[in-house]
Structures are given as C-alpha cells and as structure tokens.
C-alpha positions in Angstrom: 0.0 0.0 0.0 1.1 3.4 -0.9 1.7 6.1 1.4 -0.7 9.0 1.2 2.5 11.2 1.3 4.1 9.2 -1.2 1.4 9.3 -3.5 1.3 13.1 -3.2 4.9 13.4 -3.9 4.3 12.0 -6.7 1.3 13.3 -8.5 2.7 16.7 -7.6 6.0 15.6 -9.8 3.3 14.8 -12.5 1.7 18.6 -11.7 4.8 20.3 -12.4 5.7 18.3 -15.3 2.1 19.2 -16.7 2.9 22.7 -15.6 6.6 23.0 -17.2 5.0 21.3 -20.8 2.2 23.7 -21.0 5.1 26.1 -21.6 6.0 24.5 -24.6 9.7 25.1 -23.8 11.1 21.3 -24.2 14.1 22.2 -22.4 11.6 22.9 -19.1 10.5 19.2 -18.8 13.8 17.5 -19.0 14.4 17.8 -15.4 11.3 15.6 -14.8 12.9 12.3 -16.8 15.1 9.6 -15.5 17.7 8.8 -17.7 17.2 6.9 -19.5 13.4 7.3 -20.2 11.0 6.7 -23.2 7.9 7.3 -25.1 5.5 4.4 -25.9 2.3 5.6 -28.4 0.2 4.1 -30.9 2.8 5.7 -33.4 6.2 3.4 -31.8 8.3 3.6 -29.2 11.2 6.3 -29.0 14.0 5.8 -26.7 15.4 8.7 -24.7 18.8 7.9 -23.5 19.5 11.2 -22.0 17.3 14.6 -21.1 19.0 16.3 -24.2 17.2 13.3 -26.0 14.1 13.9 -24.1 13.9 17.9 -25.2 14.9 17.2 -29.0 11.8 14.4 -28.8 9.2 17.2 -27.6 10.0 19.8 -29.5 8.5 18.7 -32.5 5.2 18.0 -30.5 5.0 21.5 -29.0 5.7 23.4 -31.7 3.0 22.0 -33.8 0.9 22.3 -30.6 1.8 26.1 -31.0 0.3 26.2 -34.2 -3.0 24.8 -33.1 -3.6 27.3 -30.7 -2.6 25.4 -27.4 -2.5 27.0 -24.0 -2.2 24.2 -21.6 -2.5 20.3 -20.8 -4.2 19.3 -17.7 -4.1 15.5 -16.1 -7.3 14.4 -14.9 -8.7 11.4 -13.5 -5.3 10.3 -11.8 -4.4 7.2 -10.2 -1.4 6.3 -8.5 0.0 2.8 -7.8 2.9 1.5 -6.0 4.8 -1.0 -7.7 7.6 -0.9 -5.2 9.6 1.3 -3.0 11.1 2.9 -6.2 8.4 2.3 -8.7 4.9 4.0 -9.2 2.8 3.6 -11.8 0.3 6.4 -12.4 -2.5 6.8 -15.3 -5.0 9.6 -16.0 -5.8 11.5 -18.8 -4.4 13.9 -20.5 -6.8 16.8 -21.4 -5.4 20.0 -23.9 -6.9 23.0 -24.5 -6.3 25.9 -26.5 -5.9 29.7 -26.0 -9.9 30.6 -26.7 -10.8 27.5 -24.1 -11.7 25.0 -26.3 -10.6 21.5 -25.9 -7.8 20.9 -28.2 -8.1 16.8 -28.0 -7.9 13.9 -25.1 -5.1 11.5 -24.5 -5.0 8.3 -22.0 -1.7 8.5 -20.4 0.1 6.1 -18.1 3.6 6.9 -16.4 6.1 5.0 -14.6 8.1 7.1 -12.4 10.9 5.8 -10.8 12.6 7.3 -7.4 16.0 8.1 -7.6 18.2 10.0 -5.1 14.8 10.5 -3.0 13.1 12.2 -6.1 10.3 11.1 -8.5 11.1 11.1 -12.2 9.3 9.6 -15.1 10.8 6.7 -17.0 8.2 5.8 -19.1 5.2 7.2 -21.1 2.2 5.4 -22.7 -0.5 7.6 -24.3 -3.3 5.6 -25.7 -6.8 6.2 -26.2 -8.5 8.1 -23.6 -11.7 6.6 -22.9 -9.0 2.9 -22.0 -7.5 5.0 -19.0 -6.5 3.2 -16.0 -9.1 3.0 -13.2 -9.0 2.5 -9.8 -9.5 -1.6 -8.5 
C-alpha cells in the first residue's frame, strides 16, 4: 500500500511536469525524466537515452501544438499505484486546451516514475486512447 504522502509526492511531480509542458519550452520538462526514459504511443516507441534526448523528442510536438492554438495540458482522473519502493505507476488522462478554451483533444496517459536519489522522475510514457484509461480496482 502506498503512502498518502508518497502518493502526493508523486502526483505533484506529475503537476509540475504538466505545468513546465504547458510552456512549450522542451528544455523545461527535462528535469522531470530519469535517464534513461521513453515514449511508448500508438505511433512506436522512441528511446530517450538522455534529457538532451528527451527535449529534441518534444520539440517537435509543441511546436506543432503552437500552431494549433494550445495554452495548456491538464491531467485528470489520476491514479497512483505503488509497484515498489522505487516504482509508481500512475495513469489519467491527458486533457489540452487551446488559448480561446476549447478542448484541443484527449489522451489516456500512463507513467512509470521511478525514485531516484529520493526524487520522483518519469521513466516511461504510454499515451493511448483516452476513454482505455486506467481505473482504480
């Protein structure tokens, strides 16, 4: 069973992360991966062997979100897991919006964070469909 105090350590990692992405600035969520980390879509898998790998794998993303008009991603319907003293698994959803308030799209998101030198970071991403998010048991 996970500590309420560890759970809330972190989902607030996963609050700043969604905080430093909404910037669109790739170089601001670097400090949230383990190295190494990687992406998992419907798309492939890309392998992020370091957090200058991590940055030149968003950028791409964000500046196309730029040109659609994107203002900010928000994770909803979070749950936290503990693997292990070292190993959380979280999923929600991922919801962006644009800079008039519309919603830009929906993502299912699950993230494996792993602690290392006392501090959450992610390891892995998996966006799927939204409406297969994880639930609580």
């Amino acid at each position: 069973m996970m500590r309420p105090e560890e759970e809330a350590a972190a989902a607030q990692v996963l609050a700043d992360y969604y905080r430093a992405f909404s910037s669109l600035d790739a170089q601001a969520v670097w400090p949230y991966f383990h190295e190494p980390s990687q992406l998992v879509s419907p798309a492939g898998v890309v392998a992020m062997p370091t957090r200058a790998a991590v940055a030149a794998a968003f950028q791409p993303s964000m500046d196309a979100l730029r040109a659609r008009g994107f203002a900010k991603s928000e994770l909803i319907n979070l749950h936290v897991k503990r693997l292990s003293a070292t190993t959380v698994i979280a999923g929600g959803v991922a919801v962006r919006t644009k800079t008039d308030g519309q919603e830009l799209n929906r993502t299912g998101v699950v993230y494996l964070l792993q602690k290392t030198n006392g501090e959450w970071q992610i390891a892995t991403i998996v966006s799927h469909e939204a409406n297969d998010a994880l639930r609580p048991e």
